[in-house]
N, C-alpha and C positions, 0 to 999 in steps of 0.2 A: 372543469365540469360544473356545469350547476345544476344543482335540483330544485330549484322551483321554479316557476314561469316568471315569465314578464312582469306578467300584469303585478302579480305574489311580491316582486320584484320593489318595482315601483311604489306599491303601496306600504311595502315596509321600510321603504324609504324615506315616503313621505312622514310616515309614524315615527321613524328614529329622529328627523327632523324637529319632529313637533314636540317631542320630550324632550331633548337634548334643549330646544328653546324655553321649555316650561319649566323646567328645572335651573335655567338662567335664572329665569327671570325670579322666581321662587326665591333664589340665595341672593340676588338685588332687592328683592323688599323686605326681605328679613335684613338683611345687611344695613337699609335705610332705617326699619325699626330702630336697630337695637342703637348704629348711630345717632336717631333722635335721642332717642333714653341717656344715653352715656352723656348727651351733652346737656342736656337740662339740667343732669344730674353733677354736671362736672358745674356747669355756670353757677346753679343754689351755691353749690359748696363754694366757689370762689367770690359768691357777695358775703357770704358769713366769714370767709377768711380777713374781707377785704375790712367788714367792720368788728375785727376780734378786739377788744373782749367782749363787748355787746355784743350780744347774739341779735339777730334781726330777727322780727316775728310777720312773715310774708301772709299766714294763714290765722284771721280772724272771726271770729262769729260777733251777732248783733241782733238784738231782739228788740231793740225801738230803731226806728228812724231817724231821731234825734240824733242818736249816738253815731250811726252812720257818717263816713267824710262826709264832707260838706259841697263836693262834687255831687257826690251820690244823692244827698238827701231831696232834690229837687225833683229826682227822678223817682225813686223809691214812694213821693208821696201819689203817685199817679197809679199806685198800690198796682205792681206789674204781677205778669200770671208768676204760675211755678214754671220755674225753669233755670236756664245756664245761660249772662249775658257776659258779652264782654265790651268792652271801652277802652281801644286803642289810642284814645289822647291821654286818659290817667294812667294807661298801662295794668289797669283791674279787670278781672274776671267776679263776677259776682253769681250765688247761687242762691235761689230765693226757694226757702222751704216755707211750705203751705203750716197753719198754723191750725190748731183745734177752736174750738167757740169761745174756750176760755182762755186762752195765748195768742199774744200778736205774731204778727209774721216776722219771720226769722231772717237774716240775712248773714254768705256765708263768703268773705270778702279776700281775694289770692291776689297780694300784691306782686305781679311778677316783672317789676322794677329791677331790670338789672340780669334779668334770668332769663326772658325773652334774647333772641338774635334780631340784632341792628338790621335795616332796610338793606343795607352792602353786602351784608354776611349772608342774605336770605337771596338774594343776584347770584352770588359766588355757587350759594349753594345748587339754584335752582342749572347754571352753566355745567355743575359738578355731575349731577342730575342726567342734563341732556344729554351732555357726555357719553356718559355709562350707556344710557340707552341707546345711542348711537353707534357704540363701540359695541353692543349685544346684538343690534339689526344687522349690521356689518357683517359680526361672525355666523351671524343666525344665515345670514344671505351665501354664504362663503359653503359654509358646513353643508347649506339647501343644493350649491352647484354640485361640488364634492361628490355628496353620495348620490345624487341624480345621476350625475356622469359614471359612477360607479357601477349603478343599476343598468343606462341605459348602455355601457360599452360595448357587450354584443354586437348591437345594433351598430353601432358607430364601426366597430372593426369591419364587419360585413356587407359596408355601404363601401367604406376604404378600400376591400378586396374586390368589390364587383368594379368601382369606377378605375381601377388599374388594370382591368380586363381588355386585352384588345381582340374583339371579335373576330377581326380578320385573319388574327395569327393565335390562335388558341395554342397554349404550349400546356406540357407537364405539373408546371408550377402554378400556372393558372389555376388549374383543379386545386391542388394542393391549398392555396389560399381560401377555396369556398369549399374546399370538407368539410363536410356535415357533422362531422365528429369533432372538427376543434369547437362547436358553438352550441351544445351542449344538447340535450333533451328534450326542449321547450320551442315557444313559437319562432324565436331564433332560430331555433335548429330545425324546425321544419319549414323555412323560408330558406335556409342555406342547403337546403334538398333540394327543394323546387328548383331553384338557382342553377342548382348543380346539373339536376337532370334537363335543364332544357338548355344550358350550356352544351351537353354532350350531345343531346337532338341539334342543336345548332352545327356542332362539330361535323358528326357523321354528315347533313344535309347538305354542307358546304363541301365534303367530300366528295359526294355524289355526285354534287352539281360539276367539281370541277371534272371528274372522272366523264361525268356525261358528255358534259361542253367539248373534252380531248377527244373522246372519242369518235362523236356524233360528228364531227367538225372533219374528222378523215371518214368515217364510212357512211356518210350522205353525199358530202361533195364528189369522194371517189366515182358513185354511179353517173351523179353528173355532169364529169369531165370525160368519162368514159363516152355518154352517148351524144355531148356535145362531138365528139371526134371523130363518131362515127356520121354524125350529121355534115360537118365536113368531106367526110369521104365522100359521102352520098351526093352532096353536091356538083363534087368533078364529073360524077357520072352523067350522061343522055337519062332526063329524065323524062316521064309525057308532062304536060301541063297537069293532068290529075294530081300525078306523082308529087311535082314542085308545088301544089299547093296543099296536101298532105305533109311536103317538108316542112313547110313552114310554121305549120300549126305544131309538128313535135316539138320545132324551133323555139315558139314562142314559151307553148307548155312549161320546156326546158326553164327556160330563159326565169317562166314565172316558181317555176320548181327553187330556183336556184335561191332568187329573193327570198321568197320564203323561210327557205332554209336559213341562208343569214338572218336574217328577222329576227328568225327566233331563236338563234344561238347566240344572236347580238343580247336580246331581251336573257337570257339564260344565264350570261357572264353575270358572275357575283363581282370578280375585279377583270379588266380587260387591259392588264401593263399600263398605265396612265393614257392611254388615248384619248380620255375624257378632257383633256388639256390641251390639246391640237388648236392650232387656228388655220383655217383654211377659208374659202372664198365660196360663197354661195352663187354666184353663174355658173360656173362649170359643173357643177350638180346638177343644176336643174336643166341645162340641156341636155347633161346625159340623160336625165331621167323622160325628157320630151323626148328624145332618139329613142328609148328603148320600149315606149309606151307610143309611138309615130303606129304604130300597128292597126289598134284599137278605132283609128278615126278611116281607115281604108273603107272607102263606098259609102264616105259620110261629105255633105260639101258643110266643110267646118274648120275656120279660118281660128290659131292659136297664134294670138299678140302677146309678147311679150314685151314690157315698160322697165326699162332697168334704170331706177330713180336715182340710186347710189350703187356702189359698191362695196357691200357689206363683208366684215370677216368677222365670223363666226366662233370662238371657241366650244369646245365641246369635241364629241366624237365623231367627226364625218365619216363615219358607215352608216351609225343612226341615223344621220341626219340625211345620207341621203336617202333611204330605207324610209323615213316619213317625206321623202319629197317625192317618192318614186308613189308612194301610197295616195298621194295626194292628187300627183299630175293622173294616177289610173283612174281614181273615181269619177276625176273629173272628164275624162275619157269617156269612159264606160255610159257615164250619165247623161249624157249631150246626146240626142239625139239628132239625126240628119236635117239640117237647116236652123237648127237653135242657136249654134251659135252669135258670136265668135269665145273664145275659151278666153279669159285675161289672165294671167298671171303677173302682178307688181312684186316688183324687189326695192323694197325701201332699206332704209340704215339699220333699221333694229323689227323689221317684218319681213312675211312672202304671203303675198296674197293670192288665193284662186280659186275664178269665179266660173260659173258656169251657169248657161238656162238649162231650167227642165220643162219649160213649156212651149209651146212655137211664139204666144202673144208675146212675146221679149222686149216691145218697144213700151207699154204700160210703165206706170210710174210704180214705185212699191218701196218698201222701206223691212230691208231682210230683219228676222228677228232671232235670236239666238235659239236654236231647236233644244228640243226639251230630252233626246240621244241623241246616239250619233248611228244608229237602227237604221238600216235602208239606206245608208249611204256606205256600203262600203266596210269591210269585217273589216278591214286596217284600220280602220281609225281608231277603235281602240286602244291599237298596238301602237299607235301614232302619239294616242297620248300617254302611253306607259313610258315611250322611249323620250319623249319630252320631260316626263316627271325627271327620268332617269338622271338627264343632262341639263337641268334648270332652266329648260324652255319652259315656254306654254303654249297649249293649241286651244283654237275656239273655231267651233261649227253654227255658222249663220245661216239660216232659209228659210224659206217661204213657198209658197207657191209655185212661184214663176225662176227662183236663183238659189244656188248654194253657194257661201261662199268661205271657206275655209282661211284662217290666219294661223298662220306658224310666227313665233317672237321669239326673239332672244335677247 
């Protein structure tokens, strides 16, 4: 359980970070002090050992110039300010104190011959150096992932539980993993609600849907196998002409009831047993779907060509597919008026094309453009391209004035 948020989280993470490196780095400069000290102080004492019994006298004062080494005195007469020089070829440090009206200037001369570290020693040291802070960025970087990762695990576990979720098979354990109670009280935990709760809207909706699809699927069809049969019977019978063309029209009704119904129980299916994987042959579809739409053009003089350039197969779900070719061939039906034609329909290798006039001028030149909906041509085509998304096709609606022409692709 945690009690504090995220955010609370993180920034006290970044804080533990930043001391935990401050306090390094603290015990590294102090560490490098006191090793300078020790060693300056080890070196003096190893020139005095080295010239025992003379003592050496490193630290002299000088109040003329004269007296001054003889390095020094050439510079000294150039009467320098107050201050602290030094002179790496003699190996002297020199302090020059300011003098009153009545005393010359004073000179205060640190032989550190011998005491200094050699140009090798001062390499070693400075590798020794980068070292340490090498090895402190290192850890510093190390300690930074560490407690990030420590902060951010919530998050990381709750990413883990959602992408092991299979939507389609929602189980017991599923939930169990995105409890909102394993991940505490904070923004964590209220993204592991959210999660939860539309998980379970997910659940219930996928229920519904499959309940409806079982259901819908026997008592819609049922009325419509029923009075298809009865349209049969009706048929054997002596009808008048009024009659058989009143059949016809239930017939067709039927016929379009029926489509329908599939459409949109096709469109409804969340999963449909793999039929999405089917390959089947796109000619025998589209004649059925000219046969059963042959209705539509009675008392029209309207010639339908059909160009079969290849012979395509298709994967995907051939119900959808014929359910948008059935959709297709009817608009293009419905839309032709008497003499407009002729209807084209091409079937290429990876297309189905179908064209239609809406004007009588049909011989005119014109260049179709892609319509800005698909409004006034036809409620299916929406459903045409829902069921295209569904199965990785694409549909495009082209027209103008004078032509519509519809492309189905796979």
């Amino acid at each position: 359980m945690y009690r504090l948020s995220l955010r609370k989280r993180v920034a006290f993470a970044f804080a533990i970070c930043v001391a935990a490196l401050s306090v390094a780095w603290g015990f590294a400069f102090f560490a490098a002090i006191r090793l300078s000290e020790d060693r300056v102080l080890t070196q003096q004492l190893q020139v005095a050992a080295n010239s025992y019994p003379v003592m050496p006298v490193n630290l002299r004062g000088y109040d003329a110039v004269a007296r001054l080494p003889e390095s020094l005195q050439e510079w000294a007469q150039t009467n320098p300010a107050e201050g602290l020089y030094e002179f790496e070829a003699e190996e002297l440090h020199v302090a020059v104190i300011p003098s009153g009206s009545e005393k010359p200037r004073a000179f205060v001369v640190f032989d550190v011959a011998g005491i200094e570290a050699a140009s090798s020693e001062d390499w070693w040291l400075l590798l020794v150096i980068t070292g340490v802070v090498g090895t402190l960025g290192a850890l510093g970087f190390g300690l930074g992932v560490v407690v990030m990762r420590k902060a951010v695990a919530p998050v990381a576990q709750l990413a883990r539980a959602v992408e092991d979720i299979d939507l389609e098979h929602l189980s017991a354990e599923d939930y169990k993993r995105i409890e909102s109670g394993r991940f505490g009280d904070d923004e964590v935990g209220m993204l592991a609600e959210t999660i939860e709760k539309t998980l379970e809207r997910i659940s219930a909706f996928v229920e519904r849907e499959r309940y409806f699809t079982s259901s819908a699927s026997h008592e819609l069809r049922t009325p419509i196998t029923v009075i298809t049969g009865a349209l049969e019977l009706l048929e054997q019978s002596d009808l008048s002409a009024a009659d058989a063309k009143a059949l016809n029209r239930v017939r067709r009704a039927t016929l379009d009831m029926k489509t329908t119904i599939e459409m949109f129980l096709c469109l409804a299916r969340e999963t449909d047993d793999g039929l999405y994987d089917e390959q089947f042959s796109v000619m025998p579809l589209v004649s059925k779907a000219i046969d059963q739409q042959r209705y539509l053009l009675n008392g029209k003089c309207i010639d339908v060509d059909i160009h079969e350039l290849a012979k395509p197969l298709v994967c995907g779900h051939p119900q959808a597919f014929s359910i948008a070719v059935n959709n297709l061939v009817r608009n293009a039906f419905e839309h032709t008026l008497d003499g407009q034609g002729p209807i084209t329909i091409l079937i290429k290798e990876q297309e189905l094309l179908v064209t239609n006039q809406v004007c009588s001028n049909a011989d005119e030149r014109h260049t179709p453009t892609e319509a800005p909906s698909h409004h006034g041509y036809g409620l299916g085509l929406g459903i045409v391209q829902r069921l295209c998304e569904r199965n990785g096709w694409s549909f495009s609606l082209l027209a103008d004035k004078k032509r519509v022409a519809t492309r189905l692709s796979w």
